[in-house]
TIKE-270381 format. One record per residue (C-alpha): residue in three letters; x, y, z. Coordinates in steps of 0.1 Angstrom, whole numbers, padded with zeros to 4 digits, always signed. Example, Ala and Ser with C-alpha at 12.3 -4.5 7.8 and 13.67 -1.06 7.14 Angstrom:
# TIKE-270381
ALA+0123-0045+0078;SER+0137-0011+0071;
//
This chain:
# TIKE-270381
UNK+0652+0312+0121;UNK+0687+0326+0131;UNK+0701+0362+0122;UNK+0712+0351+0083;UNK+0725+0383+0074;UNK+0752+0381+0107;UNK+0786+0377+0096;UNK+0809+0389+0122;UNK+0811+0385+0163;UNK+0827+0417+0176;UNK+0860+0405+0198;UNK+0849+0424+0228;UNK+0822+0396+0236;UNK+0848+0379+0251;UNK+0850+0401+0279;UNK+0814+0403+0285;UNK+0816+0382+0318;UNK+0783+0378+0329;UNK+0768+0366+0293;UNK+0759+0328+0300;UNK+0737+0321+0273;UNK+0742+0330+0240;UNK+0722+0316+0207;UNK+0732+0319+0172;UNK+0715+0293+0156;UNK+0704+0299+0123;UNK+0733+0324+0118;UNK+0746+0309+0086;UNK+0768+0340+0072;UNK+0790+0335+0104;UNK+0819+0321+0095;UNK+0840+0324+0130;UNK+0835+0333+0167;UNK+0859+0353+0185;UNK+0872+0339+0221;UNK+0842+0336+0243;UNK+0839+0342+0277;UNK+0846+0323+0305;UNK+0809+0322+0320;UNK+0791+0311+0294;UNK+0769+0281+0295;UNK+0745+0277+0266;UNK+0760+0282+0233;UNK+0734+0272+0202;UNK+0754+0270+0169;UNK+0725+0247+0151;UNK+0727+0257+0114;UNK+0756+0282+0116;UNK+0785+0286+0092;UNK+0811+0284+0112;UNK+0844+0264+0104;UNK+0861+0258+0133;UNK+0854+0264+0174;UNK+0876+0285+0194;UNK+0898+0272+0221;UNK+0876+0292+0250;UNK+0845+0271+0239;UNK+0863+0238+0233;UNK+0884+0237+0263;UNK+0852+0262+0286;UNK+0840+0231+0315;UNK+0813+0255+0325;UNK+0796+0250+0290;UNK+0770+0224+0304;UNK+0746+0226+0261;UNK+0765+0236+0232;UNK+0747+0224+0201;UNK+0766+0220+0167;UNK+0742+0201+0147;UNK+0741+0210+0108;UNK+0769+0238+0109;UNK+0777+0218+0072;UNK+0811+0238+0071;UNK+0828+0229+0103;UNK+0855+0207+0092;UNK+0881+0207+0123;UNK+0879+0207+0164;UNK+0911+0225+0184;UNK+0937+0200+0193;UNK+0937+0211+0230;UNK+0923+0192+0261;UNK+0885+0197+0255;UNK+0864+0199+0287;UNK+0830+0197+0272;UNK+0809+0166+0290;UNK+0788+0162+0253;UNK+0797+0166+0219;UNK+0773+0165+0188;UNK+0780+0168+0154;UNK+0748+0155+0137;UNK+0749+0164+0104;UNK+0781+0183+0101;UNK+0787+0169+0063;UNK+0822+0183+0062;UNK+0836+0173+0095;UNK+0861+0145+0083;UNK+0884+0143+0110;UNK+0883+0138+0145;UNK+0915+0150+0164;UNK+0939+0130+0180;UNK+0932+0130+0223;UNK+0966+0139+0236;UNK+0955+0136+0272;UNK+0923+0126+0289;UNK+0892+0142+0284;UNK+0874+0131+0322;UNK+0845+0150+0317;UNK+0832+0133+0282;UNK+0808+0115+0282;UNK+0787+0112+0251;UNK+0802+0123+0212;UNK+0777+0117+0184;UNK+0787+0122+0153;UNK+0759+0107+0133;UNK+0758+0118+0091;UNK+0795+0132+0096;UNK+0822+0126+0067;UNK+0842+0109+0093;UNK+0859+0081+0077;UNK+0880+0069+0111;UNK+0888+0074+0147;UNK+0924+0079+0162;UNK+0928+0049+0185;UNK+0938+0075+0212;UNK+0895+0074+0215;UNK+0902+0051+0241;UNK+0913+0086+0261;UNK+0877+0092+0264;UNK+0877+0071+0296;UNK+0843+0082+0308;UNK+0826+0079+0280;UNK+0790+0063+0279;UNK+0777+0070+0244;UNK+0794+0072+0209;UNK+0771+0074+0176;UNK+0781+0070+0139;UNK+0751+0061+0119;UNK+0748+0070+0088;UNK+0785+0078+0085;UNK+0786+0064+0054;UNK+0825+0064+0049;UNK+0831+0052+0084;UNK+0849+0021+0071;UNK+0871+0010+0100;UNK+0865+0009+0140;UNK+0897+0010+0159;UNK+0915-0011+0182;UNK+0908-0005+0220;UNK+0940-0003+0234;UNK+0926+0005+0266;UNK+0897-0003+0284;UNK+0866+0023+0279;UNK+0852+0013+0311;UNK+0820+0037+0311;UNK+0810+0034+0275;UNK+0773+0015+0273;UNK+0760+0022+0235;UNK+0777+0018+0203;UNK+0757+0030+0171;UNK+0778+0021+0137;UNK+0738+0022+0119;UNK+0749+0022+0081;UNK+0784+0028+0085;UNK+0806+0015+0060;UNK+0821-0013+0083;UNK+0837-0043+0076;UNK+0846-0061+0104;UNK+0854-0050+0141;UNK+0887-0058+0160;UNK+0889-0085+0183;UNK+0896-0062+0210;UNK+0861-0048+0208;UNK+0857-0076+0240;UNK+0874-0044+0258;UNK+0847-0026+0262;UNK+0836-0048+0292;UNK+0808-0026+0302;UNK+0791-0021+0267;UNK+0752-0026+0268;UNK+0741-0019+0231;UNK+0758-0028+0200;UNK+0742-0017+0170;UNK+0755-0025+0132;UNK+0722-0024+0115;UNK+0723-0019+0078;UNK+0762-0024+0075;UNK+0757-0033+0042;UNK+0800-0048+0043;UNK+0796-0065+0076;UNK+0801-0101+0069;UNK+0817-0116+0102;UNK+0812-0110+0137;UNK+0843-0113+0153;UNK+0849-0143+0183;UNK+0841-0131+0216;UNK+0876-0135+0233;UNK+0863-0125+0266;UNK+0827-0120+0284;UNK+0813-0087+0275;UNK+0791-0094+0305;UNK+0769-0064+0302;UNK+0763-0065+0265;UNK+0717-0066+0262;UNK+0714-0059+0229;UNK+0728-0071+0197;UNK+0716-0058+0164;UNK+0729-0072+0131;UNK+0701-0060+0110;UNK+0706-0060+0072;UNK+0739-0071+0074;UNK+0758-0094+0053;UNK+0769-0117+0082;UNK+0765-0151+0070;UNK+0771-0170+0103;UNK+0780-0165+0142;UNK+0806-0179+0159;UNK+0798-0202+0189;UNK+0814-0184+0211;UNK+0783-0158+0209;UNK+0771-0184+0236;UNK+0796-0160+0259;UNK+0776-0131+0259;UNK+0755-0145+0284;UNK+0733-0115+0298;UNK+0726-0107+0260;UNK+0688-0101+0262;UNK+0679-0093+0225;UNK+0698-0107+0189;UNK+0685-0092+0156;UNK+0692-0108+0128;UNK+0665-0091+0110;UNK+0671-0091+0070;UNK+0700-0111+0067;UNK+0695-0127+0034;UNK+0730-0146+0038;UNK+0727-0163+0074;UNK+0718-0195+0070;UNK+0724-0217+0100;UNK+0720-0205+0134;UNK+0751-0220+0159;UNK+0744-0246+0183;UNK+0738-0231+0222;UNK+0767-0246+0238;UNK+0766-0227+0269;UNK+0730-0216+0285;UNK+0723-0175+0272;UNK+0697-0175+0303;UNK+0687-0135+0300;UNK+0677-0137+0262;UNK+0645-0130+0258;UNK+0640-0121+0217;UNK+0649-0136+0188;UNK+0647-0124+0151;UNK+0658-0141+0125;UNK+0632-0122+0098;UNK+0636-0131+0063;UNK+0670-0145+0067;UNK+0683-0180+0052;UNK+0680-0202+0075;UNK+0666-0237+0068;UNK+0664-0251+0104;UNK+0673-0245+0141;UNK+0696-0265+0161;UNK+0679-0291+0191;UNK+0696-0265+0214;UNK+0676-0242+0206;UNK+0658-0255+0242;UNK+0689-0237+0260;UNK+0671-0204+0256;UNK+0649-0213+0280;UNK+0641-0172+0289;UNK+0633-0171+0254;UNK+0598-0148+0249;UNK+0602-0141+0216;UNK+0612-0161+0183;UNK+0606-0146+0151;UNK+0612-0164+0117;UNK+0587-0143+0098;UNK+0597-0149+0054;UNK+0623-0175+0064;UNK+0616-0193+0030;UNK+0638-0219+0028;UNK+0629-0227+0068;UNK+0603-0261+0068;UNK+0607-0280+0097;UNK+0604-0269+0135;UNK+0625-0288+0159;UNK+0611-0310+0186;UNK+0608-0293+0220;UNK+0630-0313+0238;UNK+0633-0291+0270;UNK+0603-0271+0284;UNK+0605-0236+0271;UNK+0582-0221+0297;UNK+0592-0184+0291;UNK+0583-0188+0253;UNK+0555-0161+0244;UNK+0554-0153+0209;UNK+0569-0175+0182;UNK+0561-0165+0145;UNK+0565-0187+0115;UNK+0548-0163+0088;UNK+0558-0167+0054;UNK+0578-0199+0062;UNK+0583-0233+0042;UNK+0570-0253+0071;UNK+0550-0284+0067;UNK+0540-0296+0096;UNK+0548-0289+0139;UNK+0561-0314+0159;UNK+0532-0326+0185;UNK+0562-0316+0211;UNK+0545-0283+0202;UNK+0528-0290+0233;UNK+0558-0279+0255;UNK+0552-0247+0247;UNK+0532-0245+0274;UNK+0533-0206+0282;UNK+0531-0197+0245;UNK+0504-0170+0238;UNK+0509-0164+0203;UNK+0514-0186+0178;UNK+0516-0175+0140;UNK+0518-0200+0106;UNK+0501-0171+0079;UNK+0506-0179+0048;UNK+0529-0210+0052;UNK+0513-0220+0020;UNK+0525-0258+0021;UNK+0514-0264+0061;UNK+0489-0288+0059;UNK+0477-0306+0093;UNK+0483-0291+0127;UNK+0494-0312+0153;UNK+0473-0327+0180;UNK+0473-0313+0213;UNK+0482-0337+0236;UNK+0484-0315+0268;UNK+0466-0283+0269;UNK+0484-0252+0260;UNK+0469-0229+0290;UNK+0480-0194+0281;UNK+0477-0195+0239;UNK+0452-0166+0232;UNK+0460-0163+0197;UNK+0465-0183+0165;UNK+0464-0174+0130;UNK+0462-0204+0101;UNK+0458-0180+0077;UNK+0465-0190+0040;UNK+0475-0222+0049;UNK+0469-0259+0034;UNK+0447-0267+0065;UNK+0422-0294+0055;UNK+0408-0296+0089;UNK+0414-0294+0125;UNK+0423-0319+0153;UNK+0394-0326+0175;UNK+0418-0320+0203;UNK+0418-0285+0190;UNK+0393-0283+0223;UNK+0429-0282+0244;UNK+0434-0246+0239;UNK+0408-0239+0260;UNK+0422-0201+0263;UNK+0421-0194+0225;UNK+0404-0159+0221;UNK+0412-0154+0182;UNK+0413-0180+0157;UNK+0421-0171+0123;UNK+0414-0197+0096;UNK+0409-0170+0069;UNK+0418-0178+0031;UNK+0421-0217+0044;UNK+0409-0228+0007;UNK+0412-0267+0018;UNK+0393-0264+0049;UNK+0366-0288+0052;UNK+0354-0296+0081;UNK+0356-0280+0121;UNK+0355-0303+0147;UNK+0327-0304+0175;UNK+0348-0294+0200;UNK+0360-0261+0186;UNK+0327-0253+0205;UNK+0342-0256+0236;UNK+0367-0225+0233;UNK+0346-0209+0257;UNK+0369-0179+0256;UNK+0369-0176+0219;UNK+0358-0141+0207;UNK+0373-0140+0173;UNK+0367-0163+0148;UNK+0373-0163+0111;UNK+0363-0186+0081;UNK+0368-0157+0053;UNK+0374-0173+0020;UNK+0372-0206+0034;UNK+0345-0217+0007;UNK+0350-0256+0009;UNK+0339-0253+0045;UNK+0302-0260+0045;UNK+0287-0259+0081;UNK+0300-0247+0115;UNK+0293-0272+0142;UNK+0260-0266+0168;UNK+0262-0263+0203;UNK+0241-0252+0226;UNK+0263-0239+0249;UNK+0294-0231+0227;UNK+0313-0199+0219;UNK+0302-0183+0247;UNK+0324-0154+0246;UNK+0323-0149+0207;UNK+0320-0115+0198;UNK+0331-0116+0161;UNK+0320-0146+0135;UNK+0341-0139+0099;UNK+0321-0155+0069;UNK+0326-0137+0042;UNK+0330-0154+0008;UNK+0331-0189+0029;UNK+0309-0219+0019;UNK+0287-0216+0049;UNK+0250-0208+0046;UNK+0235-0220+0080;UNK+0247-0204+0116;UNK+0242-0229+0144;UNK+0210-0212+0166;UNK+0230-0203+0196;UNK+0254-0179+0176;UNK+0222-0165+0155;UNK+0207-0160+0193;UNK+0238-0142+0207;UNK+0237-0119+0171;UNK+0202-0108+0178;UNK+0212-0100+0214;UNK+0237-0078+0197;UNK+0267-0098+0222;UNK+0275-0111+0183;UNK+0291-0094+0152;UNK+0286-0114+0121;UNK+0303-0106+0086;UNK+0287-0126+0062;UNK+0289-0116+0019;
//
């Protein structure tokens, strides 16, 4: 655990020119370090009480690991050129102030400085040219991300995780080459800002827990944006019309956020695989498919005010999941007017089902079927029998539901039956045959 009792460095270390690695972790009585040498490589300060680095470790390019996390009294870097390539800070709770960069640092390239007191950046950031990674979560008096005055051509991820951010400049379209943006739980964040320019490597967008009540149309411009999460944002309520085609996004969460409804263009995302409206309360109806979403895998409506799904459902013709639990007011599901070839899974769960669509047969596909707590549910059509793939099936709770319907060649994949606390007493003969040849589990209270 580190030498606790080790209070001083004695001066002459720094003439100790073949010492490369040295570890002090732990060492939290040492306040200081003396100059170190010019060889060394490996410097673990992890838990340490020092207050301040030397300029021979700050400005050493031959220190390829130099680990500062939780030294909780460092409070101040050197001014001087720094020649480090990696910088982190983690948990250094009373380092408030990062230096001013009076020339280039070339060789940076990633400065985290997550759970610091920081409460800004100098603007001369932008001298971190090379840059690739810069992390502030949890810097919870982080209140203010600067302007790029010049471009940061190498930086890919930005982590502001529960900062105390506002807003972000304009300018934040500099930084052209940025891959990840990350704002989750920005508890002030109430407005993205218009994208001025394509940010034509931005992939991924998170806005969870934010208080960002809408998004400009111009978000339509970060065209190679692959994943948006809007996860948690109780104030968004309308999603913005695609104007322009966002051809490389693939997954969509809008997770117990306000929205009531989703634009028509919601089509344009035709590389959409995932759309999650999961506790969307105040959503209830689910626009027509007017354009084929073919890359559509996964859409989830759990928790949601809907009513009813447009028979354009249909056009969802590569979906594999689809998810309505506990949409307490959905009543009738749609017929299936053209089979939906890859759906393997759908869950009715808690819903106000009465029955099912004979064309229910069209997902011929289906492997689980959840109809569980379905307290309407009255009656299953014959040709549910023909889900020859089917190996789930559930009826818990579903007491009005009397009888299953017989078939002597249905369910012939079925390895799980669900009955528990359901109305049904009698098991057609050619389940009760596959039970006894054990192919068949059946819960039945």
């Amino acid at each position: 655990m580190g030498c606790g009792s080790l209070v001083e460095i004695p001066s002459y270390f720094q003439h100790l020119d073949k010492l490369t690695h040295l570890d002090l972790g732990g060492c939290r009585s040492l306040k200081y370090l003396p100059e170190m040498p010019g060889n060394i490589q490996y410097l673990n300060l992890e838990c340490s009480g020092i207050k301040e680095l030397p300029e021979s470790v700050w400005s050493n390019e031959n220190i390829s690991y130099l680990n500062l996390r939780e030294c909780k009294d460092l409070k101040k870097l050197p001014s001087s050129r720094c020649k480090l390539k990696n910088l982190d800070l983690t948990n250094c709770s009373s380092f408030s102030k990062f230096p001013e960069i009076l020339k280039p640092m070339e060789h940076f390239k990633s400065l985290s400085l997550i759970q610091t007191a920081v409460k800004e950046l100098p603007s001369s950031i932008c001298e971190l040219k090379n840059l690739e990674s810069l992390d502030l979560t949890r810097c919870s008096r982080f209140s203010k991300f600067p302007e790029i005055l010049k471009p940061m051509e190498h930086l890919k991820s930005l982590s502001l995780i529960q900062t105390a951010v506002k807003e972000l400049p304009s300018s934040i379209c500099e930084l052209k080459n940025l891959e990840s943006l990350d704002l989750t739980k920005c508890s002030r964040f109430s407005k993205f800002p218009e994208i001025l320019k394509p940010m034509e490597h931005l992939k991924s967008l998170s806005l969870i827990q934010t208080t960002v009540t809408e998004l400009p149309a111009s978000i339509c411009e970060l065209k190679n944006l692959e994943s948006l999460d809007l996860t948690n944002c109780s104030s968004f309520s309308k999603f913005p019309e695609i104007l322009k085609p966002m051809e490389h996004l693939k997954s969509l969460s809008l997770i117990q956020t306000a929205v009531k409804e989703l634009p028509s263009s919601i089509c344009e995302l035709k590389y959409l695989e995932s759309l999650d409206l999961t506790k969307c309360s105040r959503f209830s109806k689910f626009p027509e498919i007017l354009k084929p979403m073919e890359h559509l895998k996964s859409l989830s409506l759990i928790d949601t005010a809907v009513t009813e799904l447009p028979s354009s459902i249909c056009k969802l013709k590569y979906l594999e999941s689809l998810d309505l639990t506990r949409c307490s007011r959905f009543s009738k599901f749609p017929e299936i007017l053209k089979p939906m070839e890859h759906l393997v899974y759908l869950s009715l769960c808690k819903t106000a089902v009465e029955m099912l669509p004979s064309s229910i047969g069209n997902l011929n596909r289906l492997q689980d079927l959840n109809l569980s707590d379905c307290y309407q549910l009255k009656d299953v059509p014959t040709s549910i029998c023909s889900l020859t793939n089917l190996k789930r099936l559930s009826f818990n709770h579903c007491w009005r539901l009397k009888k299953l319907p017989s078939s002597s060649v249905g369910f012939l994949s079925l390895e799980q039956l669900e009955l528990s606390f359901s109305g049904i007493l009698e098991i057609p003969a050619s389940i009760k045959q596959a039970f006894w040849q054990g192919k068949v589990k059946i819960s039945m209270v």
